[in-house]
Each structure stands twice: as structure tokens, then as C-alpha cells.
N, CA, C and O atoms as a GROMACS GRO file, in nm:
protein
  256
    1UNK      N    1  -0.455   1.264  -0.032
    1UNK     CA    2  -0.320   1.213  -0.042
    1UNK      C    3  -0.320   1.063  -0.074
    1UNK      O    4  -0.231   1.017  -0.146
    2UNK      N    5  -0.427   0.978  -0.015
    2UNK     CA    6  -0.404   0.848  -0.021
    2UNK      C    7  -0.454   0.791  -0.137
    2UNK      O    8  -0.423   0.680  -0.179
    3UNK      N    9  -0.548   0.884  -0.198
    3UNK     CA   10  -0.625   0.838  -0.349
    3UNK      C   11  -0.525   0.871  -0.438
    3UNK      O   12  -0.521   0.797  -0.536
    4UNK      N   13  -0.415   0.991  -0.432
    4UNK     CA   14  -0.319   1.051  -0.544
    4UNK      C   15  -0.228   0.944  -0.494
    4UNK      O   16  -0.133   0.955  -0.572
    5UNK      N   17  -0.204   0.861  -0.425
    5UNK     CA   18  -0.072   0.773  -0.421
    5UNK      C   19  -0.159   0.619  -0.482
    5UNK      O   20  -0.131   0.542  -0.574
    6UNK      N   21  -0.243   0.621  -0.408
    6UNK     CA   22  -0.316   0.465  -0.528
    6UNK      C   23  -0.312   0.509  -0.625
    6UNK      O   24  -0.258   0.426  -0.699
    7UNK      N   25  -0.356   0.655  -0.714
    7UNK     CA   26  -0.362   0.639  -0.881
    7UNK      C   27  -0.229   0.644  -0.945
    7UNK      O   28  -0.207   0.628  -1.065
    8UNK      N   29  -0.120   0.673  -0.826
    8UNK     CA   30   0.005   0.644  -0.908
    8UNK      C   31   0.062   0.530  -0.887
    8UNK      O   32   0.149   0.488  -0.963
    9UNK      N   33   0.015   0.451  -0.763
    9UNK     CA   34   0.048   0.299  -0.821
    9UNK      C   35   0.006   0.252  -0.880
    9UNK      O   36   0.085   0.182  -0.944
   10UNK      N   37  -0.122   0.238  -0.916
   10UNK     CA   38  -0.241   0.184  -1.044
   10UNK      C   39  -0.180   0.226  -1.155
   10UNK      O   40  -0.172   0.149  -1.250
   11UNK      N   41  -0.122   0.368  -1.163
   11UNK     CA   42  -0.083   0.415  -1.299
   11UNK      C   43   0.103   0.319  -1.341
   11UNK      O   44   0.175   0.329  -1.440
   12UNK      N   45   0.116   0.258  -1.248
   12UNK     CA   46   0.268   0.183  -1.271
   12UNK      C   47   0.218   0.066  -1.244
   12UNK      O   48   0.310  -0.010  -1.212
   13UNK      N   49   0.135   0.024  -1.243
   13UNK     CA   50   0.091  -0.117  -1.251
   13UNK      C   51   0.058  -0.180  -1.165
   13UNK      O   52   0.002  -0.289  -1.178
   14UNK      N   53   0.089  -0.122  -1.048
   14UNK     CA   54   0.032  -0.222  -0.941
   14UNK      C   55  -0.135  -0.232  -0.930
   14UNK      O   56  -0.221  -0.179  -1.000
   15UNK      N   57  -0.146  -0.322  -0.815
   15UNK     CA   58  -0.295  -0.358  -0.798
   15UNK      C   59  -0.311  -0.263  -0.658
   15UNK      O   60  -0.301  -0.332  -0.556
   16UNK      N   61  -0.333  -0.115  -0.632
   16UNK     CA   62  -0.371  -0.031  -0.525
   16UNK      C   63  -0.491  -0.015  -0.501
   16UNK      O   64  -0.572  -0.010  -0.594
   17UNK      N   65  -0.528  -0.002  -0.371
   17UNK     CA   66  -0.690   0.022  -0.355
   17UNK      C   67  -0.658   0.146  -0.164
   17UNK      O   68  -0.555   0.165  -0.100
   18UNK      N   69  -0.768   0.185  -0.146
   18UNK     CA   70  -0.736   0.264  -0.069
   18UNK      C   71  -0.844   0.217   0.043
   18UNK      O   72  -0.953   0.173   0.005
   19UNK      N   73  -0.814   0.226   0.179
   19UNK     CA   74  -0.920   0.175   0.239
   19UNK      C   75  -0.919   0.307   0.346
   19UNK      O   76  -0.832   0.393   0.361
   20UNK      N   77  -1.060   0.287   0.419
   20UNK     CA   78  -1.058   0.411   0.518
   20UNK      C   79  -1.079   0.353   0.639
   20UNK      O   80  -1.166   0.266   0.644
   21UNK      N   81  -1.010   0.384   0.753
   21UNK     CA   82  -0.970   0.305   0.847
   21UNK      C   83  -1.043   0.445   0.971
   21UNK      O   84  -0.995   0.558   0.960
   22UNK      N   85  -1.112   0.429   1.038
   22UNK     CA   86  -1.128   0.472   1.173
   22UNK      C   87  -1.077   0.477   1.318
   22UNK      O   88  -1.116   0.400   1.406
   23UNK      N   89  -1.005   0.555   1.333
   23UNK     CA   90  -0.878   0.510   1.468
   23UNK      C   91  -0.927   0.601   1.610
   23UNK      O   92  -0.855   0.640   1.702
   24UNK      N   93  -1.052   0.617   1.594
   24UNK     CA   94  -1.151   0.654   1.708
   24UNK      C   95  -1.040   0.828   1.742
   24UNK      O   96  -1.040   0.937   1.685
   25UNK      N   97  -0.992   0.796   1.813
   25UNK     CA   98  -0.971   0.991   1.875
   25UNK      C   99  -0.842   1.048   1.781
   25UNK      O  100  -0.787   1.158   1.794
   26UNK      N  101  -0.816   0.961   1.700
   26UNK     CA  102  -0.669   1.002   1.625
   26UNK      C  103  -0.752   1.026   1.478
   26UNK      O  104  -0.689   1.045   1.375
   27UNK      N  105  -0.892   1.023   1.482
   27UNK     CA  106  -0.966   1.092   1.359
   27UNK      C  107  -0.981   0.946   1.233
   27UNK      O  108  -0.955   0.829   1.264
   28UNK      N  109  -1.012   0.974   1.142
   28UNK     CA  110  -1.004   0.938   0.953
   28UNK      C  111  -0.861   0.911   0.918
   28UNK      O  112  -0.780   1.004   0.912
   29UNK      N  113  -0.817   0.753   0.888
   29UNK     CA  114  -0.701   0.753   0.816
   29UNK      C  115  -0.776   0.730   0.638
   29UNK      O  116  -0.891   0.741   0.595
   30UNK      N  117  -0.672   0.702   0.586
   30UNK     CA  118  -0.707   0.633   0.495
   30UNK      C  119  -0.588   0.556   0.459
   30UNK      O  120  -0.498   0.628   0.501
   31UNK      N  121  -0.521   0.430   0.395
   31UNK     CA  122  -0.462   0.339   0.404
   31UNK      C  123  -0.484   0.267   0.249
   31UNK      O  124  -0.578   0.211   0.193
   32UNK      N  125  -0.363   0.294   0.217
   32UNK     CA  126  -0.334   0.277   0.060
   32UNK      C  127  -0.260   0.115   0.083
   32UNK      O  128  -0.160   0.095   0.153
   33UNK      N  129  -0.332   0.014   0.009
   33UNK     CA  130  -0.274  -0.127   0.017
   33UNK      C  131  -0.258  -0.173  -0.126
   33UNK      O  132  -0.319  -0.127  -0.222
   34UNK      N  133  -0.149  -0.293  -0.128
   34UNK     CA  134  -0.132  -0.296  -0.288
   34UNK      C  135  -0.093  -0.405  -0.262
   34UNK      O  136  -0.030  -0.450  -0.166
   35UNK      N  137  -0.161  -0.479  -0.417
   35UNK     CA  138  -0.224  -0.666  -0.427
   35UNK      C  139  -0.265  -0.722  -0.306
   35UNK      O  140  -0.289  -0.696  -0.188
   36UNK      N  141  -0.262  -0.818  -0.396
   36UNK     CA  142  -0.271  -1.001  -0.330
   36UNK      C  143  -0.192  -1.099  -0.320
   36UNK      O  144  -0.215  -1.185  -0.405
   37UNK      N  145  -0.104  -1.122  -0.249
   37UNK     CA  146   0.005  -1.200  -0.290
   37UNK      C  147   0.007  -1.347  -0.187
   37UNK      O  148  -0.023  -1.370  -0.070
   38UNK      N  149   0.051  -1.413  -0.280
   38UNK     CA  150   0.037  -1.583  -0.213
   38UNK      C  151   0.135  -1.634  -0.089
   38UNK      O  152   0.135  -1.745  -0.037
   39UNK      N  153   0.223  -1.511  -0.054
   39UNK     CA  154   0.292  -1.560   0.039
   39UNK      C  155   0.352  -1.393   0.095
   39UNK      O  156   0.333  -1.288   0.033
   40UNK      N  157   0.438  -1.411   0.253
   40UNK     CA  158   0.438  -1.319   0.329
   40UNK      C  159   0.585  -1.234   0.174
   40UNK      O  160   0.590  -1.126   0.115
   41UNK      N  161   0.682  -1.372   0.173
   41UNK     CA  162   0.783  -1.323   0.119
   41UNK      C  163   0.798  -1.263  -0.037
   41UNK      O  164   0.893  -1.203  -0.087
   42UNK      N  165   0.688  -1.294  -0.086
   42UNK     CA  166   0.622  -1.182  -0.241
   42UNK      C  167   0.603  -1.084  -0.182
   42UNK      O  168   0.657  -0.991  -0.240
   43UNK      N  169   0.543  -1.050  -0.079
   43UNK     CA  170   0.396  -0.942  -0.032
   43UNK      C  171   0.613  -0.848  -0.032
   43UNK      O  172   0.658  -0.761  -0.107
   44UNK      N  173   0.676  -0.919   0.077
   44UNK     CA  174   0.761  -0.835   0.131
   44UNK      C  175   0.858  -0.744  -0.010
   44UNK      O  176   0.877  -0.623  -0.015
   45UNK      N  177   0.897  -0.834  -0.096
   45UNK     CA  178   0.995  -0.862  -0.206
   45UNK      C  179   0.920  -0.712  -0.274
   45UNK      O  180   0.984  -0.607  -0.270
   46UNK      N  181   0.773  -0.720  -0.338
   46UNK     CA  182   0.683  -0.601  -0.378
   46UNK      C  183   0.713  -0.479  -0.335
   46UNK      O  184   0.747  -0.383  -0.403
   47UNK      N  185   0.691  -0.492  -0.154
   47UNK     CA  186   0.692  -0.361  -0.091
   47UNK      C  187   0.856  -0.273  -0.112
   47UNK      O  188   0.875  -0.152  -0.102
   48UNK      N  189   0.950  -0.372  -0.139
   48UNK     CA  190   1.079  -0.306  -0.116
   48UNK      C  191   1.135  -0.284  -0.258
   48UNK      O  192   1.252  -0.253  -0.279
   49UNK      N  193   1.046  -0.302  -0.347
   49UNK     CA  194   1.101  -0.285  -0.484
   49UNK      C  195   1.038  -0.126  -0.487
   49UNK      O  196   1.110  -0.029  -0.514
   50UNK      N  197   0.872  -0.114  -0.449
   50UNK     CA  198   0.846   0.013  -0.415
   50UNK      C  199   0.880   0.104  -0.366
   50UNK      O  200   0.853   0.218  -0.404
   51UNK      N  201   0.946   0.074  -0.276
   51UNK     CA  202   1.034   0.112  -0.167
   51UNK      C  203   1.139   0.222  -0.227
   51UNK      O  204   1.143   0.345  -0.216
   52UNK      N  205   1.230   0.121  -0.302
   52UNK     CA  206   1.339   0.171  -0.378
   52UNK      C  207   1.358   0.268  -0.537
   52UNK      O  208   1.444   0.325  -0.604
   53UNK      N  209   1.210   0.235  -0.536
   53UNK     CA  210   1.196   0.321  -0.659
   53UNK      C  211   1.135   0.456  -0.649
   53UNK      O  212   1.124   0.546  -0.732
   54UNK      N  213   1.104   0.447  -0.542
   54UNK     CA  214   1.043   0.604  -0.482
   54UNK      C  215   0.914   0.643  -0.487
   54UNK      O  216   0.870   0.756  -0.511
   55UNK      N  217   0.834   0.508  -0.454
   55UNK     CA  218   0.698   0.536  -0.493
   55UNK      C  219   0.636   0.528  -0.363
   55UNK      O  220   0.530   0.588  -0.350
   56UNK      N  221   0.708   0.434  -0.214
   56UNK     CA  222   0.617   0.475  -0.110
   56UNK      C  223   0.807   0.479  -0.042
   56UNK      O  224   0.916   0.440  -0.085
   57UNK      N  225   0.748   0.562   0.104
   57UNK     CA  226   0.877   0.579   0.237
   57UNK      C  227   0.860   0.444   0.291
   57UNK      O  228   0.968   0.384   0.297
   58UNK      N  229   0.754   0.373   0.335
   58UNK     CA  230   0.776   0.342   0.363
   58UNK      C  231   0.623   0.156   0.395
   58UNK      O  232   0.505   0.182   0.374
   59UNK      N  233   0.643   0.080   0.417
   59UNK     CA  234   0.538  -0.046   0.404
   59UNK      C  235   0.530  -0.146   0.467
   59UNK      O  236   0.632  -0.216   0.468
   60UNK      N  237   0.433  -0.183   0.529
   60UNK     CA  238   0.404  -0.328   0.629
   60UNK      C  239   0.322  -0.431   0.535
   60UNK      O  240   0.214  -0.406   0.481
   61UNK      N  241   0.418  -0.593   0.525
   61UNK     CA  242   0.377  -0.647   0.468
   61UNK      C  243   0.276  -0.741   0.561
   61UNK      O  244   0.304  -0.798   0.667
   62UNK      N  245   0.182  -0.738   0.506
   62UNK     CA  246   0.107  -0.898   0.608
   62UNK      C  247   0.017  -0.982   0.522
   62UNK      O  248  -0.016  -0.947   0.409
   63UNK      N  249  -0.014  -1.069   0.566
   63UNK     CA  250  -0.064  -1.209   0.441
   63UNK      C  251  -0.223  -1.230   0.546
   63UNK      O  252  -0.200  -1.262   0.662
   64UNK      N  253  -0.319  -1.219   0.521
   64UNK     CA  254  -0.460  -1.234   0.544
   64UNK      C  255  -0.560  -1.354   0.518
   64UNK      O  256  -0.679  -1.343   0.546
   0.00000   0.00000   0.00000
């Protein structure tokens, strides 16, 4: 699921990558993240354009 939602953001342009996250007794996630952005309020502005176009339900922005 999380590789078929990165190749359709990759396929609309974004920058998606998929990471696999270990959450000990809740099993294997995997965790679809998209770009790099220079500030919290791009990262946010991105997620809700996605948002609205029907490509994710739903997104947590955070700056690293």
C-alpha cells in the first residue's frame, strides 16, 4: 500500500520516498513521506494541497 501511494506521488510530481518504521508489538509500518522543505509552513501548505486533491486522507507536517 505504501509503495503504490509513493509511485503515485512520484508519478504527480512530488518528491515521495517510503520508509519502514518498526513499532515493536503493533508489528511493520511503512510510512510514505514527501520532500524537503525549508520551513514548517511549505512542509504544511504541500500537505494540504495533497490533501485536497485526493491523493492522501490525511498528513503530519514536521521540519527535521
Amino acid at each position: 500500500e505504501a509503495e503504490a501511494l509513493g509511485k503515485r506521488l512520484r508519478n504527480s510530481g512530488a518528491e515521495a520516498y517510503v520508509v519502514k518504521a518498526d513499532l515493536g508489538a503493533k508489528g511493520i509500518w511503512y510510512r510514505v513521506r514527501v520532500g524537503r522543505y525549508q520551513s514548517f509552513s511549505e512542509a504544511q501548505k504541500v500537505g494540504s494541497q495533497l490533501k485536497s486533491k485526493g491523493s492522501v486522507t490525511d498528513f503530519i507536517a514536521t521540519i527535521y
